[in-house]
LORO-258967 format. One record per residue: residue number from 1; residue in one letter; chain; x, y, z of N, C-alpha, C in turn. Coordinates in steps of 0.02 Angstrom, whole numbers, plus 50000, padded with zeros to 5 digits. Example, Ala and Ser with C-alpha at 12.3 -4.5 7.8 and 13.67 -1.06 7.14 Angstrom:
# LORO-258967
{1,A,A,{50660,49716,50390},{50615,49775,50390},{50660,49835,50390}}
{2,S,A,{50642,49888,50354},{50684,49947,50357},{50645,50002,50394}}
***
This chain:
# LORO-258967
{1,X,A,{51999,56051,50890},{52013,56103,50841},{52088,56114,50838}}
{2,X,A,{52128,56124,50785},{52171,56128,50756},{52206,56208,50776}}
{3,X,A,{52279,56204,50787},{52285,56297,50814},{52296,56309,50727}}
{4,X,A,{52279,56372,50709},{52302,56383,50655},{52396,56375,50628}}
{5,X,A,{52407,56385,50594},{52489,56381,50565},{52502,56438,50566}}
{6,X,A,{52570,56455,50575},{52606,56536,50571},{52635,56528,50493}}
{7,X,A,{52636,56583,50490},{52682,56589,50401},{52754,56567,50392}}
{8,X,A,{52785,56549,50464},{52865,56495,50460},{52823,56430,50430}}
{9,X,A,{52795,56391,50483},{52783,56334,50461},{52740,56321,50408}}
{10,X,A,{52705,56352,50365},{52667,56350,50311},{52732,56352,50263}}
{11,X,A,{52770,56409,50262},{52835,56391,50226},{52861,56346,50225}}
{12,X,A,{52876,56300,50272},{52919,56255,50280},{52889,56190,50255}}
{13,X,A,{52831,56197,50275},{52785,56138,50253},{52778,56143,50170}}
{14,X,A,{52762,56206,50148},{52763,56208,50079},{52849,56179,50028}}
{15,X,A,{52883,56208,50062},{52949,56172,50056},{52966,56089,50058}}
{16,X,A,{52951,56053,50087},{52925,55989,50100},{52899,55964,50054}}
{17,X,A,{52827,55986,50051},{52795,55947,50010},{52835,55991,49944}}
{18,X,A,{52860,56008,49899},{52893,56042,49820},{52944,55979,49830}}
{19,X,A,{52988,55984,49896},{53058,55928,49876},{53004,55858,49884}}
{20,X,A,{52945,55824,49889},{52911,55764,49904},{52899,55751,49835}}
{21,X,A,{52858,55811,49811},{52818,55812,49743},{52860,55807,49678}}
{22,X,A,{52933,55850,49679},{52977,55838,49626},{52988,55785,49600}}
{23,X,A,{52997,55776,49533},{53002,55744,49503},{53079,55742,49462}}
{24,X,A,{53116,55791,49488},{53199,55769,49470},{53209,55852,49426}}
{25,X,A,{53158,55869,49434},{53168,55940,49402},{53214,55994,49445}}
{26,X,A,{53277,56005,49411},{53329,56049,49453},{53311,56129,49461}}
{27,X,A,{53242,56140,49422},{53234,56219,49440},{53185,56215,49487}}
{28,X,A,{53153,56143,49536},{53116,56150,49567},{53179,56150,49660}}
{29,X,A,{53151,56201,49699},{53189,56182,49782},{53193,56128,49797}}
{30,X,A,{53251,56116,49830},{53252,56066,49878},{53250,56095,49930}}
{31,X,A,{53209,56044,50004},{53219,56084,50061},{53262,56086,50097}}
{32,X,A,{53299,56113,50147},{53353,56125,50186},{53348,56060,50210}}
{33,X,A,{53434,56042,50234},{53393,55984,50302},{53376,55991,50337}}
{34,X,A,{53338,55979,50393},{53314,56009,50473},{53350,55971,50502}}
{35,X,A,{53391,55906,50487},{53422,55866,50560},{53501,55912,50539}}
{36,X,A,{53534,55909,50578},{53622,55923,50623},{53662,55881,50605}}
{37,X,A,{53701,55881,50544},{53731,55803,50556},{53789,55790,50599}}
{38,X,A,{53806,55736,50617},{53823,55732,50705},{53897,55752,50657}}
{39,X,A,{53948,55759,50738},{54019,55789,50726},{54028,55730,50673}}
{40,X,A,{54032,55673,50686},{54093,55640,50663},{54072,55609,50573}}
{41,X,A,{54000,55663,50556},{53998,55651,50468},{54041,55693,50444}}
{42,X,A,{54045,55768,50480},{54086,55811,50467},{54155,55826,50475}}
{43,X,A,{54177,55789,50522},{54251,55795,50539},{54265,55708,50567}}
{44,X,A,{54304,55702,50518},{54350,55652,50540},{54381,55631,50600}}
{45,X,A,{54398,55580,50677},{54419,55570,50706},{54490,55607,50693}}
{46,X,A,{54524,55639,50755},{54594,55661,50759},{54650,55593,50733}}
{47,X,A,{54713,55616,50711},{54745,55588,50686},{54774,55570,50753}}
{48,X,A,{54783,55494,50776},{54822,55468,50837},{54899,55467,50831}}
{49,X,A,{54948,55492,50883},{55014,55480,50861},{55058,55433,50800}}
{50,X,A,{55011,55370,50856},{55039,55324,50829},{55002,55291,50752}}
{51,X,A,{54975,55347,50723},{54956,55326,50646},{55004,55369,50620}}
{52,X,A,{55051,55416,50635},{55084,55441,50592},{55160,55412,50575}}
{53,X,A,{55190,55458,50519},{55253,55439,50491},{55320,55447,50544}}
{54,X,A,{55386,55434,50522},{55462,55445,50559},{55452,55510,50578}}
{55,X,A,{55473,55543,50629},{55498,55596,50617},{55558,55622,50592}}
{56,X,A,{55539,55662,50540},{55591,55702,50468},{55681,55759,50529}}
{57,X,A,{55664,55779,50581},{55684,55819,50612},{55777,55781,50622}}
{58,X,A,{55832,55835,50612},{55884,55803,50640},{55870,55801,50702}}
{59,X,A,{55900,55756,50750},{55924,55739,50819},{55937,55811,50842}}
{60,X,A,{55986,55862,50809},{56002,55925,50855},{55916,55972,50845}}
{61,X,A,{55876,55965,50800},{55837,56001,50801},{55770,55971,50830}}
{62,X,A,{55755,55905,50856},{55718,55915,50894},{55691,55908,50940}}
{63,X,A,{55712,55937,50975},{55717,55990,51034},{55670,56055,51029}}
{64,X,A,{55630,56069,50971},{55606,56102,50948},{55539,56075,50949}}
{65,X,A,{55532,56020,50950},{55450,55944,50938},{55414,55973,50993}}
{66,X,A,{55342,55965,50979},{55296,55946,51041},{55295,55886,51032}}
{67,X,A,{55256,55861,51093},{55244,55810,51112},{55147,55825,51087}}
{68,X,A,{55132,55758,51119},{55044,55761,51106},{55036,55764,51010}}
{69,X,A,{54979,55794,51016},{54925,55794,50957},{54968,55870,50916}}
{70,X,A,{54985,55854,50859},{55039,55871,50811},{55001,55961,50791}}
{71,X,A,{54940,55941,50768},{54894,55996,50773},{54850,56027,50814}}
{72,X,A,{54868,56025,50867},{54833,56070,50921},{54857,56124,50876}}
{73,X,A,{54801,56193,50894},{54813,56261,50875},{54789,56283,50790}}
{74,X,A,{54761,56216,50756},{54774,56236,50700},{54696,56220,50650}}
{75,X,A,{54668,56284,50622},{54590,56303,50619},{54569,56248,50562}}
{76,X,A,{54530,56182,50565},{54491,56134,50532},{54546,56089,50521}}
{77,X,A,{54582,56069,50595},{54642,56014,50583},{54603,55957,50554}}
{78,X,A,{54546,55916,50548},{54522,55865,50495},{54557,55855,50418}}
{79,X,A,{54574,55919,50404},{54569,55918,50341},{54658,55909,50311}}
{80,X,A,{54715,55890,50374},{54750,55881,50389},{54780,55807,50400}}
{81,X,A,{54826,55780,50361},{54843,55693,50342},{54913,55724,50377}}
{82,X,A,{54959,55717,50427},{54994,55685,50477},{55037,55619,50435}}
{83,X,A,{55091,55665,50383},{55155,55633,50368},{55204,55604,50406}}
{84,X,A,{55223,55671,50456},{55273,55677,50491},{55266,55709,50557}}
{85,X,A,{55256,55695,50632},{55243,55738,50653},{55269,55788,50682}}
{86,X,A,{55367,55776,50658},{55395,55830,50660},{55454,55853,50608}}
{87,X,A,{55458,55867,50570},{55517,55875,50521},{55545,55942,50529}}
{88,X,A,{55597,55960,50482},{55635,56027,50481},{55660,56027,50397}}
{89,X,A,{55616,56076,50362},{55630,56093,50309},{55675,56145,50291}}
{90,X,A,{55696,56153,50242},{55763,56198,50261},{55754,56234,50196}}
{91,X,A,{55750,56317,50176},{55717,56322,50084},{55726,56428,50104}}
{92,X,A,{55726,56452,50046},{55707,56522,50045},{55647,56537,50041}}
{93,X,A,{55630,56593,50069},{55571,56615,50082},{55529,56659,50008}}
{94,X,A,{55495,56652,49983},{55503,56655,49924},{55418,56707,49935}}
{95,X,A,{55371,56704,49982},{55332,56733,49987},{55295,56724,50057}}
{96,X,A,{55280,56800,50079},{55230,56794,50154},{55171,56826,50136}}
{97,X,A,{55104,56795,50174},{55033,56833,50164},{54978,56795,50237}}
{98,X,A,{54945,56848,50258},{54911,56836,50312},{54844,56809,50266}}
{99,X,A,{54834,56731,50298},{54770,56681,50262},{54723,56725,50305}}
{100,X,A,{54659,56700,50288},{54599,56711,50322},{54567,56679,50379}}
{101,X,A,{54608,56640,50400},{54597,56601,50466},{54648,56658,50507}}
{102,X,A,{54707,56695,50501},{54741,56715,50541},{54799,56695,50530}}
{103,X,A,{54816,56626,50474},{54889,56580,50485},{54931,56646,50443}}
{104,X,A,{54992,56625,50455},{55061,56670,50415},{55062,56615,50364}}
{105,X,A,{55064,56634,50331},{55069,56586,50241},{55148,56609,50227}}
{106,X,A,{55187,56556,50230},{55241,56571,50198},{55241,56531,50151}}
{107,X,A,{55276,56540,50059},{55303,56500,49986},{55375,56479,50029}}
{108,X,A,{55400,56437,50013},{55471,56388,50065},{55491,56371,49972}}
{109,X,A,{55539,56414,49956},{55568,56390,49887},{55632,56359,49909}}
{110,X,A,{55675,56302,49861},{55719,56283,49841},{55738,56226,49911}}
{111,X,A,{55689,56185,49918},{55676,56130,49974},{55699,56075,49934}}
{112,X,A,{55724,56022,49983},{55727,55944,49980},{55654,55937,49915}}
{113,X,A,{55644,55908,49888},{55597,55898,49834},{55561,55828,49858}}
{114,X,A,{55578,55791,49913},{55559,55733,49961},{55485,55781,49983}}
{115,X,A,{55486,55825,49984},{55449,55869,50031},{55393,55896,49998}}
{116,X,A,{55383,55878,49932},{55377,55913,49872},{55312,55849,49830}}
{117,X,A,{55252,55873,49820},{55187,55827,49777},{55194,55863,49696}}
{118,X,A,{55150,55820,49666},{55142,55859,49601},{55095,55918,49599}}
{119,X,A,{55062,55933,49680},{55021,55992,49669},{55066,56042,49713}}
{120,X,A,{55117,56030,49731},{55156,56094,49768},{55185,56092,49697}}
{121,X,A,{55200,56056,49661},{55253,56073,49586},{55220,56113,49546}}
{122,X,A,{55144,56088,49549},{55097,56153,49471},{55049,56192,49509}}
{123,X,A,{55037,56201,49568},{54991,56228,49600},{55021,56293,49652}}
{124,X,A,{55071,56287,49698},{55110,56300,49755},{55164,56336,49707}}
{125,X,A,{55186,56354,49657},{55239,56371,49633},{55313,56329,49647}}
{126,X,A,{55308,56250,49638},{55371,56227,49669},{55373,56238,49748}}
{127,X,A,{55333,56266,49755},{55365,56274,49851},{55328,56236,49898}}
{128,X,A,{55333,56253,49951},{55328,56205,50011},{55296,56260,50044}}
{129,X,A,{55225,56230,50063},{55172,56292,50097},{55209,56286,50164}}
{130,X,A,{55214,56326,50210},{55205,56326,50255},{55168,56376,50293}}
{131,X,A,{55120,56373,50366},{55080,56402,50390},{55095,56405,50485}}
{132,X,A,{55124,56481,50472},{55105,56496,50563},{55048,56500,50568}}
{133,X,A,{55030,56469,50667},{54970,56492,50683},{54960,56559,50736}}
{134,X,A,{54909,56590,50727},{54906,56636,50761},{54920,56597,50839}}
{135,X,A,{54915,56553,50898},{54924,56535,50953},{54998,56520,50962}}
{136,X,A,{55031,56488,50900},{55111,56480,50923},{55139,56533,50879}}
{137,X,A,{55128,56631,50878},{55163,56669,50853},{55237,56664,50820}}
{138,X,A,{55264,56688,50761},{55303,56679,50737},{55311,56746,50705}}
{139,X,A,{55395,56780,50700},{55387,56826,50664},{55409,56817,50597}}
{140,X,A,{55381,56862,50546},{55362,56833,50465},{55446,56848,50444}}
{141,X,A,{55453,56813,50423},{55541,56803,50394},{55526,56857,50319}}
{142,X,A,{55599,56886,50305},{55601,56930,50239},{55608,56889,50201}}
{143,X,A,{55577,56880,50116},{55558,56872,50066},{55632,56876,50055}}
{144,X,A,{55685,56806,50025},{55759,56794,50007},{55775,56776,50068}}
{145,X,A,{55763,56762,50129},{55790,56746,50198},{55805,56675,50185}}
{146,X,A,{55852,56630,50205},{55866,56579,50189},{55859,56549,50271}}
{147,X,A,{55778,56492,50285},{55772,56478,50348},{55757,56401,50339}}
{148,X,A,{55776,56383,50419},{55735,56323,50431},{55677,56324,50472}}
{149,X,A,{55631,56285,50452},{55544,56294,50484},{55534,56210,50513}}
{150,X,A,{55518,56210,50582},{55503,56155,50605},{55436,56133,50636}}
{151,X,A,{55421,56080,50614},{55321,56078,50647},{55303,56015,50614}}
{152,X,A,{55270,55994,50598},{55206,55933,50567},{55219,55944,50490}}
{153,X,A,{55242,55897,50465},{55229,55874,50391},{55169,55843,50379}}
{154,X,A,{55122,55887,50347},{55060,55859,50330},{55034,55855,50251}}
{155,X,A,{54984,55817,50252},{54947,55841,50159},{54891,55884,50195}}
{156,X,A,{54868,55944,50133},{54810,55966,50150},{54764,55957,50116}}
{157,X,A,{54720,55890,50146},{54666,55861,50077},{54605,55880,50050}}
{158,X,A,{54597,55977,50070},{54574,56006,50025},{54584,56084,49973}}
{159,X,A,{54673,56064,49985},{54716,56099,49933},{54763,56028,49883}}
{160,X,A,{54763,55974,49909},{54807,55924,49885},{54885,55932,49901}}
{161,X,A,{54894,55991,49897},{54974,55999,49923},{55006,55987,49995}}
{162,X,A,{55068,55957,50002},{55124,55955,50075},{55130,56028,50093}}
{163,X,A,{55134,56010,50147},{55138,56089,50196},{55173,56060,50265}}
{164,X,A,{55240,56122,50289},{55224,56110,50369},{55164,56152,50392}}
{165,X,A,{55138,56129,50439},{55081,56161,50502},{55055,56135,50537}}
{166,X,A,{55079,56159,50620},{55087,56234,50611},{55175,56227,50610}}
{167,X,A,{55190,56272,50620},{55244,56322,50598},{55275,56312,50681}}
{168,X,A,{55327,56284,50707},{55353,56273,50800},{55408,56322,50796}}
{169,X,A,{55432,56333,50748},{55511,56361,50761},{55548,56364,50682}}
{170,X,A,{55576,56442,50678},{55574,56468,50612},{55650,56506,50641}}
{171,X,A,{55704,56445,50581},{55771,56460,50619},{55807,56467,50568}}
{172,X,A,{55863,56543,50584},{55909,56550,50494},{55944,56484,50510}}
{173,X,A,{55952,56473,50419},{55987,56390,50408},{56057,56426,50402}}
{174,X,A,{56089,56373,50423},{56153,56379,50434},{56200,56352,50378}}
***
């Protein structure tokens, strides 16, 4: 004899069989998946040193570089392409705002234009994202401050735009 079904699995089963039985009709459910898909459908292998670009940084500035993995510290580094893994952009500060992960969002106006995609040109306002992380603190520079920001030249390939992040060292340009 059979144990009876609880009202989860009668759901679930009814769910099942609607996504089995469909016939391509979009007002009918699909069911959830029940499997996990493993880490690496969802996140990409880390970017290895040695797949990245020159480093952008003068000789006096870096001194400022980590060493290791460019993005330690920094929330869904996957989504992160590893240009440079250390440069020093040099630009006015043109806007600050706390993201929703925690990063310091700074607008980096009137930069090298090397530094610069066609979605920092119509998307980014011309500027050059850059992002502190909450683990390597930084204090937020005034809006007209004329600085240099040193860290990882990356793309972010689900904004399309260049960005440094994170954010190592945030120094008035000279």
């Amino acid at each position: 004899m059979k144990a009876p079904r609880t009202p989860w699995q009668l759901g679930l089963l009814s769910l099942l069989l609607m996504g089995c039985t469909s016939q391509g009709d979009s007002t009918t459910p699909t069911p959830p998946s029940l499997s996990r898909p493993s880490s690496s459908a969802t996140q990409p292998p880390p970017v290895t040193p040695t797949a990245q670009g020159p480093t952008l940084a003068p000789v006096p500035l870096r001194k400022y570089c980590h060493s290791g993995d460019p993005l330690i510290g920094v929330y869904s580094p996957w989504r992160l392409t590893v240009k440079s893994p250390c440069a020093a952009v040099t630009g006015v500060v043109a806007a600050t705002d706390i993201e929703h992960d925690g990063d310091l969002h700074i607008s980096l106006a009137d930069v090298d234009p090397k530094y610069l995609n066609a979605v920092n040109l119509s998307r980014a306002h011309q500027d050059l994202v850059v992002e502190a992380v909450p683990g390597i603190p930084m204090p937020t520079p005034p809006v007209g401050s004329h600085i240099t920001v040193i860290g990882p030249w990356v793309l972010d390939t689900q904004t399309g735009w260049l960005e440094v992040h994170p954010v190592w060292r945030i120094l008035p340009a000279g």
